[in-house]
C-alpha positions in Angstrom: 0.0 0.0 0.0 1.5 3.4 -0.8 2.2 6.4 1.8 -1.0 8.0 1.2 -3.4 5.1 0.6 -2.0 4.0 3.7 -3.1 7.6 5.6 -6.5 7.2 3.8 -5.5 10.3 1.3 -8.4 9.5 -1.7 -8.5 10.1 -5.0 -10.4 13.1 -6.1 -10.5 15.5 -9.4 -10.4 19.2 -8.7 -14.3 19.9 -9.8 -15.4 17.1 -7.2 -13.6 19.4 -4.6 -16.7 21.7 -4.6 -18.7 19.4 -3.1 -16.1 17.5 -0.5 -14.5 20.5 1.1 -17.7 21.9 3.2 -17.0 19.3 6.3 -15.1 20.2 9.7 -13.4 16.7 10.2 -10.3 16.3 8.6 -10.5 14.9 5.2 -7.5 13.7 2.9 -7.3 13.8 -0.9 -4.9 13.1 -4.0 -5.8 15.7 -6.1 -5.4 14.8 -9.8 -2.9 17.1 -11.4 -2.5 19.0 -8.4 -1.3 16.1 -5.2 -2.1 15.9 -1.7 -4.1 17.5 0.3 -5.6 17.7 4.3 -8.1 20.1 4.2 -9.6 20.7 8.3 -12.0 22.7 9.2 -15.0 25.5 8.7 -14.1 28.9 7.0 -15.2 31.2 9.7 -12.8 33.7 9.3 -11.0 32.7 6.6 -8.9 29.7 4.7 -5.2 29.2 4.2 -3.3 27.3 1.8 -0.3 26.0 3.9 2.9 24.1 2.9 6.0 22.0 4.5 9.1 22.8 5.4 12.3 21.2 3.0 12.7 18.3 5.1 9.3 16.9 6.0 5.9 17.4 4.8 2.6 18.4 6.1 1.6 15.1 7.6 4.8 15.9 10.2 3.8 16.2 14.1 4.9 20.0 13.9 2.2 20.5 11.1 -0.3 18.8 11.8 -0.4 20.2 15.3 0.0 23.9 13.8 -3.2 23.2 11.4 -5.2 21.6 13.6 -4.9 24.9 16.2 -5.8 27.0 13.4 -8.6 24.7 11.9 -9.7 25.0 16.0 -9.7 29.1 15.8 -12.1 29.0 12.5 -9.5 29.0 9.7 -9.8 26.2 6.8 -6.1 24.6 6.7 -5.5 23.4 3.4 -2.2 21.6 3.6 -0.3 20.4 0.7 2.4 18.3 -0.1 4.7 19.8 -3.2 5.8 16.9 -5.9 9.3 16.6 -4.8 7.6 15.9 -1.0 5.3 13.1 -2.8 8.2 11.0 -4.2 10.1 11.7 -1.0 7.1 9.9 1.1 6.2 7.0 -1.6 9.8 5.9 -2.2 11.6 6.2 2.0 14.4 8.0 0.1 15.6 12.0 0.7 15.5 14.0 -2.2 16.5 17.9 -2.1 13.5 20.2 -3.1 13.2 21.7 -6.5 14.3 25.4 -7.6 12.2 27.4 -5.3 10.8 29.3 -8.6 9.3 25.6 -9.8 7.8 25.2 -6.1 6.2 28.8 -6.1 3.9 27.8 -9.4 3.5 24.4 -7.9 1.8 26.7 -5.1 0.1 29.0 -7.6 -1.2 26.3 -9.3 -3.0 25.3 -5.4 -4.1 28.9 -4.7 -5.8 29.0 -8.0 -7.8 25.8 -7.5 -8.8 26.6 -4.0 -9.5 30.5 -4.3 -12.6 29.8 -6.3 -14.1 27.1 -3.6 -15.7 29.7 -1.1 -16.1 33.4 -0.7 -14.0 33.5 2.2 -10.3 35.5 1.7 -7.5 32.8 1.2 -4.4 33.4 2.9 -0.9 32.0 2.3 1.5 30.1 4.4 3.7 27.6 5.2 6.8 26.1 7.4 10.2 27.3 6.9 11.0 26.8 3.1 6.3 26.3 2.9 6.9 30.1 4.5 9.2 30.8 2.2 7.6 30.4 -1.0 4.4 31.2 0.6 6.1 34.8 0.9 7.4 34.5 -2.5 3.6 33.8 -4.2 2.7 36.7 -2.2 5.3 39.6 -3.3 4.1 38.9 -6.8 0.4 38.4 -6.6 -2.6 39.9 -3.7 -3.8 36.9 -1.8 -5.7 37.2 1.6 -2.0 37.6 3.5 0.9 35.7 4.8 1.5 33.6 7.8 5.0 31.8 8.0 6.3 29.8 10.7 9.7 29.5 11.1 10.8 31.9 8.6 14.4 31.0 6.4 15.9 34.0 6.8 19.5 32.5 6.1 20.9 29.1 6.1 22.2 27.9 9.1 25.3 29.5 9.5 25.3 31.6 6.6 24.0 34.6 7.8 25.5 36.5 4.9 23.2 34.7 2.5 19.8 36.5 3.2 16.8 35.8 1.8 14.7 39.0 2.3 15.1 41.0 -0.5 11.4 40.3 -2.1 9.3 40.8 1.7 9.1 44.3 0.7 7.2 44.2 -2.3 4.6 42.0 0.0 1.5 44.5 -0.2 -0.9 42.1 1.6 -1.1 41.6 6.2 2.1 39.5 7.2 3.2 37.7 10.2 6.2 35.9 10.7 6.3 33.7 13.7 10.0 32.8 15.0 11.4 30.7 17.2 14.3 33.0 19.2 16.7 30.9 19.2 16.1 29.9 15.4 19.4 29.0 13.7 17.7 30.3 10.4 17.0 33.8 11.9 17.5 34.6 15.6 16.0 37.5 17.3 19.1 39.6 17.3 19.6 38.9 13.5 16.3 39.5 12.3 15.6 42.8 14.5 18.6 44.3 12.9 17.3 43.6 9.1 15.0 46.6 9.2 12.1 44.7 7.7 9.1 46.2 6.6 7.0 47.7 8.8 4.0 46.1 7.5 5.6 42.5 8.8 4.2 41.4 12.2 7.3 40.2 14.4 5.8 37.2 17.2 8.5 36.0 19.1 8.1 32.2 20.5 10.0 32.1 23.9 13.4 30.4 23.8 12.1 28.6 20.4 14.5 26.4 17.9 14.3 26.4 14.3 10.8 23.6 15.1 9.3 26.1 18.3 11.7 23.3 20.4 12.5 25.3 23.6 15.2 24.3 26.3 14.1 22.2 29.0 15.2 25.3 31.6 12.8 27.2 29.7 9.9 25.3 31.8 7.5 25.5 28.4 7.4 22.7 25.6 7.0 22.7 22.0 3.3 21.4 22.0 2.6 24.9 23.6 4.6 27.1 21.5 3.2 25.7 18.4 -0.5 25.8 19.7 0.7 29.5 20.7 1.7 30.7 17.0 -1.4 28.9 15.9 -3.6 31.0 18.0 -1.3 33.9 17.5 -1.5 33.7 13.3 -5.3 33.3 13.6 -6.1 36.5 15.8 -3.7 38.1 13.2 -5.9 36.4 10.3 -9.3 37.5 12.4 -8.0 41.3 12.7 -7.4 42.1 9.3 -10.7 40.7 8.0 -12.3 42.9 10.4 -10.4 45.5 9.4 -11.4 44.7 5.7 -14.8 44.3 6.4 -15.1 47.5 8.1 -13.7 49.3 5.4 -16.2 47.6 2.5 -18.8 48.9 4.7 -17.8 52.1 4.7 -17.1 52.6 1.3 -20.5 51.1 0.3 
């Protein structure tokens, strides 16, 4: 049985979507053309197309965790897998993820299948590199906003090599939740950037690269993800507020 048959992912074509996607329980497809999917929960406030990190995909603890907080605050999680992921999963062996531009319109090609689906604004965002072309999609084309956890700003080690120059031309709300102690971007490093001031900082206490904290710290992961979760969808809640007042008041 393969990876996703075996984690009761089922076939589906895109128009059949229409009709699936309206339940709050969790429910698992293989898109054809497009690839997996776990789409969880009601669009009360809004939906969000989220992706993986480089290294694991969204059936990881880390993600499932961080969509199932948000699907619990009223935000529709629709987590993907990207191609590179897929083969990854079915064959047990690490492969390195494609030129980010190829993974970006692997995205696109998601946002434009799910944006037609429901009324409700559909937000970006992702883990890590998922943040990372999340952001990416976003600086060339209006979407609801962005939410990325655990943002890339350099490899490890390499903070020379930065990878910020396109978060400027992000018009739409972002937020950017980051672990403090993240080797990809700590807080001393990222506050000295000088990043927009459109992008929403949230700091996770004493968090790793994965919202790990020390054991001194006396918090746990669990919390800090269920934190940013709660965090992201406040921050998702506000701005369609915010929108909403302002369509009222220009009707």
């Amino acid at each position: 049985m393969s990876y996703y048959a075996n984690h009761t992912f089922r076939c589906m074509t895109p128009k059949a979507l229409v009709e699936q996607a309206t339940s709050p329980a969790i429910q698992r497809f293989i898109v054809d053309g497009y690839g997996p999917v776990s789409v969880s929960g009601i669009p009360k406030i809004g939906r969000i197309v989220l992706a993986h990190g480089a290294g694991a995909g969204h059936l990881s603890d880390f993600m499932r965790q961080f969509a199932a907080t948000l699907s619990s605050q009223g935000l529709q999680v629709w987590a993907i897998d990207f191609p590179y992921m897929q083969q990854m999963n079915e064959q047990g062996k690490r492969r390195p993820p494609p030129p980010v531009k190829k993974t970006v319109a692997h995205f696109a090609n998601w946002y434009d299948l799910i944006a037609p689906l429901d009324k409700s604004p559909l937000w970006v965002g992702g883990k890590s590199m998922g943040g990372r072309v999340a952001s990416l999609f976003a600086s060339e084309r209006r979407c609801g906003g962005v939410v990325a956890a655990g943002y890339p700003f350099h490899p490890p080690k390499k903070p020379e090599s930065l990878r910020t120059e396109h978060l400027s031309a992000i018009v739409d709300p972002t937020l950017i939740l980051q672990g403090e102690r993240d080797p990809f971007g700590t807080r001393a490093e990222v506050l000295s950037y000088g990043l927009p001031s459109s992008i929403r900082l949230q700091w996770l206490t004493d968090g790793d690269h994965d919202f790990k904290p020390r054991r001194a710290s006396g918090i746990n992961q669990q919390v800090l993800i269920d934190e940013a979760a709660i965090v992201a969808a406040s921050f998702v809640r506000a701005h369609q507020a915010v929108a909403a007042g302002t369509l009222c008041t220009r009707v």
